[in-house]
N, C-alpha and C positions, 0 to 999 in steps of 0.2 A: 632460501626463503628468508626474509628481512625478520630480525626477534621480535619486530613489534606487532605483528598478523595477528597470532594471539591472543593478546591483550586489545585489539579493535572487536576481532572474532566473537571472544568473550563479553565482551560489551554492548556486543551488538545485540546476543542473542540472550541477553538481562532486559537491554533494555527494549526488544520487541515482547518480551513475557510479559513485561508492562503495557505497554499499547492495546496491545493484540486483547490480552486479559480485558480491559477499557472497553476496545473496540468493540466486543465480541458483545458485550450482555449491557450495553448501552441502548439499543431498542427494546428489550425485553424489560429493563430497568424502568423506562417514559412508559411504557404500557401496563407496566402491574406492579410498580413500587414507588413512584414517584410520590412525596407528599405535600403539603403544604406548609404552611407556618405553623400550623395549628397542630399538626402529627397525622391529617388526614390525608389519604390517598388523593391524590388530585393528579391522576396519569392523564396521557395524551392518548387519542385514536392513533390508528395504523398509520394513515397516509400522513399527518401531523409529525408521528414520530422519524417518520419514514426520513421527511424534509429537513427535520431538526439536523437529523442524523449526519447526510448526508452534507448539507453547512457545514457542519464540526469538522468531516473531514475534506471539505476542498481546503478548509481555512489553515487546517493542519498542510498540506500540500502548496497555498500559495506563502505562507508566511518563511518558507525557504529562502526566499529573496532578498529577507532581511538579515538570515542567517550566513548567505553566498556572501551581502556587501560586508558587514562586519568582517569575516573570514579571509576575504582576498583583499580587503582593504586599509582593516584599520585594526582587528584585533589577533589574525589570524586563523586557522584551523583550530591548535589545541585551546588556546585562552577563549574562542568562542563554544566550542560544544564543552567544555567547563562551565562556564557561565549559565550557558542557557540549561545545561541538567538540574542546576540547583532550580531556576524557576519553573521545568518540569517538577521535580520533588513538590515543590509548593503545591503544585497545580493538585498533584495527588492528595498532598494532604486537606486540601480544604473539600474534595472530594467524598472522599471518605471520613469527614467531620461532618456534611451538612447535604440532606439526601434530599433537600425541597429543592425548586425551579431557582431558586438563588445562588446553591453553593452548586448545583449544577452547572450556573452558567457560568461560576468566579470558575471552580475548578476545570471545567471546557476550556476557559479562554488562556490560561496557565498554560497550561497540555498542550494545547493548538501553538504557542508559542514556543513553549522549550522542544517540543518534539517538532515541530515545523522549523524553528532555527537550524536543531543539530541536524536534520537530514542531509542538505546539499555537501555538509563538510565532514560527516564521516564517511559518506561514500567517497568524495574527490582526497580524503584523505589516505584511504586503502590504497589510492593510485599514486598518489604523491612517496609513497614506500619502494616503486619499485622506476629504474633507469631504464636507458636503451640495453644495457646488457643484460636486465633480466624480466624484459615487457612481455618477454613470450611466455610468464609463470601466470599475466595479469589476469586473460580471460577463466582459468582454472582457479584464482586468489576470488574471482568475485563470485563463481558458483560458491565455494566453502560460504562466503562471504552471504548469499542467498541462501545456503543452508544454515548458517547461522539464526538468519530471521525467521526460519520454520522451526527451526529448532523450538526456540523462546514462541510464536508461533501457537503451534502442536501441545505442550505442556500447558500454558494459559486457557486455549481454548476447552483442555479437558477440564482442567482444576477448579478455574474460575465461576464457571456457571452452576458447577456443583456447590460451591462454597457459596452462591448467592442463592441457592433455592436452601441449602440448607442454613447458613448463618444468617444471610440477611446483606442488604448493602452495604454496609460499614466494613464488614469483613470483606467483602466481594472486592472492594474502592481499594481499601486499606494491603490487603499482600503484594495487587500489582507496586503501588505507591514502593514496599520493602523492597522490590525487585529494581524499583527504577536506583532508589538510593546506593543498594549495592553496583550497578552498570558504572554510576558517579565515581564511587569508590577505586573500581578495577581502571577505568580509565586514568585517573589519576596517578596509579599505581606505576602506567607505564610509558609516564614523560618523558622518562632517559631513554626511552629504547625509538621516538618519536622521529622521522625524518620529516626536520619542522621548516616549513617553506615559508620565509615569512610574507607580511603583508606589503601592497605594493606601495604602499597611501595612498590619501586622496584623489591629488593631480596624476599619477602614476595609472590608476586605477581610471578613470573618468579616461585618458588618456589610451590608453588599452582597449578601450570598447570603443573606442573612436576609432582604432586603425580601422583601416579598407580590408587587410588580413579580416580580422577578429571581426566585423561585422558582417562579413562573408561569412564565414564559419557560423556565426548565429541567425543569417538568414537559413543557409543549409538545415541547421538541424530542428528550424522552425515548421522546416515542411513536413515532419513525422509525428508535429503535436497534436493536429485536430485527430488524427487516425488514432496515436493511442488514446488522447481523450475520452474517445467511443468506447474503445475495449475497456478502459476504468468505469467508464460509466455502466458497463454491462457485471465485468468483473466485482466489483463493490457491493453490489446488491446480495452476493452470499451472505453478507453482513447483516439485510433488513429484511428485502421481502423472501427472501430463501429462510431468512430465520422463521417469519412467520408461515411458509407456506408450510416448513416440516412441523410448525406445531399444531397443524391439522391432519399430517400423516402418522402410519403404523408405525412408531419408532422404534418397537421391540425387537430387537438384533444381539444375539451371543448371551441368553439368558438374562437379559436385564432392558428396561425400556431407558433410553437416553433422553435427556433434555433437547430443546430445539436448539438450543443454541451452541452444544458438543457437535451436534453434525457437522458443524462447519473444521473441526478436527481433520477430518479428511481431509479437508486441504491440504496442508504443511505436512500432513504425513507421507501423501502422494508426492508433493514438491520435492520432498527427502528422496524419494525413489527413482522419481525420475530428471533430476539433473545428474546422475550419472548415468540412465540409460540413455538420455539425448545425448552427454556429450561423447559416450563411451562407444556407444551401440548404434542406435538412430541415425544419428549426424553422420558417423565415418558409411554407415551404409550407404545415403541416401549420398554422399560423394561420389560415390560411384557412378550415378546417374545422372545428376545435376549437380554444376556448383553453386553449393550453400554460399552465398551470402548474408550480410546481416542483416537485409532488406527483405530477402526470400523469407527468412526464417518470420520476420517479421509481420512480413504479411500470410504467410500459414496460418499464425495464431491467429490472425482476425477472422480466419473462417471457422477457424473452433470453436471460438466462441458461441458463434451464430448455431451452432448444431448444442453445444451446451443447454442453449434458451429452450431450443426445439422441444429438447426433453422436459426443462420443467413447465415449460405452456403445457403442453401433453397431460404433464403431472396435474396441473392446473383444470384444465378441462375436464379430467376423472374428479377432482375437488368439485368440482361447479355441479356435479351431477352426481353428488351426493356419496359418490366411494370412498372408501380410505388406502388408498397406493400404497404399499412399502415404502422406508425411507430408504430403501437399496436404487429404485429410482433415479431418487435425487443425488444420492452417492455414484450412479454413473454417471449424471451431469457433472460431478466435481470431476470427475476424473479428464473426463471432454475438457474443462475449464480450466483444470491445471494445467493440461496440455499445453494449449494457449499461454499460459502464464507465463509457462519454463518459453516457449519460443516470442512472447512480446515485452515481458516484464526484464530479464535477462541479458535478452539480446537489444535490450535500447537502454539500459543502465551502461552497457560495458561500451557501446557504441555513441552514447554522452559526453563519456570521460575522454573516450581515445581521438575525438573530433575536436576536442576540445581544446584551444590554445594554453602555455601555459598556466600564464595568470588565472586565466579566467576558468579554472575549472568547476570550483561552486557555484560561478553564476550559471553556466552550463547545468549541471546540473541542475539547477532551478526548473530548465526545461522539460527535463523527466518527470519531476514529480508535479510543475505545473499541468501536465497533460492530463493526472492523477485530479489534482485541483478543478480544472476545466470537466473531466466526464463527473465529479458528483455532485457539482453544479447545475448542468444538465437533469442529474439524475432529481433533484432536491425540486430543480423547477416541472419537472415534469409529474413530482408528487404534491408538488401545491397545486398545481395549475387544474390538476384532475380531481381536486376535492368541492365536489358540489356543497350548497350550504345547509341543507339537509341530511350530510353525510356519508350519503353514498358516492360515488368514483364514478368519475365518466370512464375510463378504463377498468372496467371489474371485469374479475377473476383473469381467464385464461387472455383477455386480450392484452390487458399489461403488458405481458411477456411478451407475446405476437409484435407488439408493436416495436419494441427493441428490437426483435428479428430482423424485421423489415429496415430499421435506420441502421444497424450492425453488417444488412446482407449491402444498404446503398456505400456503405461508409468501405468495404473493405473492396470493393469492385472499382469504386474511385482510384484505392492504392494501388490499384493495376495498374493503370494509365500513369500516376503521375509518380510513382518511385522510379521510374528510369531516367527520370529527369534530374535525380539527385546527385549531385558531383562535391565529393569535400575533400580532405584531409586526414590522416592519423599525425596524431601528435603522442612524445612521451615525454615523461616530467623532464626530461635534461632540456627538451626544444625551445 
């Protein structure tokens, strides 16, 4: 195993403790803390916040591209996720300096930036660590590498929402911010152990995306983007409208009643669990039967999803007619949802990198997390679009949900037909 794993590992999973923490109590934030100039609450409605939300994180997911070109072209890997963590940090701290719609928007655009930069090149950097003699460690480097993220994850999700109902936003802004600084730190820590690829320049670069090779390759694995698109688009919402559905359910579970916005916990917890039982258990079973590809796997998750929804429209509908459902419900929706995760989120990170021609692995990767960009795009337009001017939703309650059903059940039936049509390449860093 390469000594720089790690120090990536470690890094990774600081600096998703930061995000995630962000991520997590960012709707809850526009809905009951936001203020104004004056120190008054000036929060957003539901669907308003929803939209905001869900902008922040395409912009986080398309801004990759600017991170890819820097990275393979002109700064490299290390000196670009150096760079851009410092203007993450920023991002945090004006965050957690200023709780109105202004220091919101300064520290959103920071964050979207340094966190949208460093995505494409520390992923394609975990891969640039290992040759053809030892690529067969990679797809097991990038689950650790996915447990990593749940790690930081898991911890955020619990601490952060308790530290904002109890201290207030400043505190809530302000620990992720401590955690991002430290990620900065540990990275830096482990330059010398770095297998550093450098950048190709300009003309080199421009030149690279031009071959017949390499725009093959990127028409290839442009054909798996609208489909993940879909599943982000459905996936993401444990973030908004799951945070607010469970703050109308029974949350009292294990002697204590939970915040809405801890639910989402289970996530990354489950993630932890089960990327060893797929790769361990599940997967070598289910060879016995059929052979797993990355395509099958792939399109599996897209139907997990769709039964995920199932559950919380369901949950939805008991809401609409006045009950209060357990949040153990919505905790077997994440379970259904993780599923999905571990077989789409996974299996098209590790399937990004290995398609991917040398040079060009950040811009590759762009594709992954653009897919991520494109579904909460989707998701953003489809909660502006259903906000009437009177305030109420052309999609209220249970049909919301329903409705993603139905575009998750056309989107994943589509990938039946048109994944056998897909023909590319593995590539490893020596090619």
């Amino acid at each position: 195993m390469p000594r720089s794993i790690p120090f990536i590992v470690v890094n990774e999973a600081a600096e998703r403790f930061c995000y995630y923490g962000i991520n997590g109590i960012l709707v809850i934030f526009m809905t009951k803390y936001l203020r104004d100039s004056g120190g008054q609450l000036a929060v957003m409605h539901q669907e308003q916040a929803e939209g905001w939300y869900h902008l922040f994180v395409s912009c986080v997911y398309f801004l990759p591209i600017l991170g890819a070109f820097l990275a393979d072209a002109v700064l490299g890997k290390y000196r670009t996720i150096l760079c851009l963590s410092v203007v993450y940090c920023l991002g945090n701290l004006a965050l957690s300096l200023d709780v109105t719609r202004m220091g919101l928007a300064v520290g959103l655009v920071l964050i979207a930036l340094g966190s949208g930069g460093i995505k494409p090149c520390v992923s394609a950097n975990v891969g640039d660590q290992f040759g053809a003699a030892n690529q067969h460690l990679l797809p097991k480097v990038f689950s650790w590498f996915y447990f990593a993220i749940n790690i930081g994850s898991a911890f955020s999700t619990i601490i952060i929402p308790e530290m904002l109902e109890r201290k207030g936003p400043y505190w809530a802004f302000g620990l992720p911010g401590v955690f991002m600084a430290l990620a900065t730190v540990i990275f830096w820590l482990g330059r010398k152990q770095y297998v550093h690829v450098p950048p190709a320049g300009l003309r080199t670069y421009a030149n690279e995306i031009l071959k017949r090779e390499n725009l093959k390759a990127l028409a290839n694995l442009l054909i798996l983007v609208p489909f993940a698109a879909m599943f982000w688009a459905l996936w993401q919402q444990n973030f908004s409208s799951w945070v607010l559905q469970a703050d109308k359910m029974d949350r009292f579970l294990f002697g204590r009643e939970w915040l809405p916005a801890q639910i989402q916990t289970v996530n990354p917890v489950f993630v932890l669990v089960m990327l060893p039982l797929f790769s361990y258990v599940i997967y070598p079973i289910a060879e016995k039967v059929v052979r797993l590809t990355p395509l099958r796997k792939f399109g599996a998750g897209l139907f997990s999803v769709i039964i995920a929804f199932l559950i919380v429209g369901w949950i939805q509908t008991r809401l609409d007619a006045g009950e209060k459902p357990h949040i153990l419900w919505q905790i077997l929706a994440f379970v259904v949802l993780t599923a999905g995760e571990v077989m789409v989120s996974v299996t098209h990170l590790e399937f990004s990198y290995t398609q991917a021609p040398k040079k060009m692995k950040s811009l590759v990767m762009c594709l992954y997390l653009g897919s991520i960009a494109l579904g909460n795009v989707f998701t953003a337009a489809v909660s502006f679009f259903i906000q009437n001017p009177d305030g109420t939703s052309k999609l209220a309650g249970a049909s919301y949900f329903f409705f993603f059903v139905w575009v998750m059940l056309g989107t994943a039936i589509l990938f039946m037909f048109i994944a056998p049509f897909y023909r590319g390449r593995t590539y490893a860093v020596g090619e």
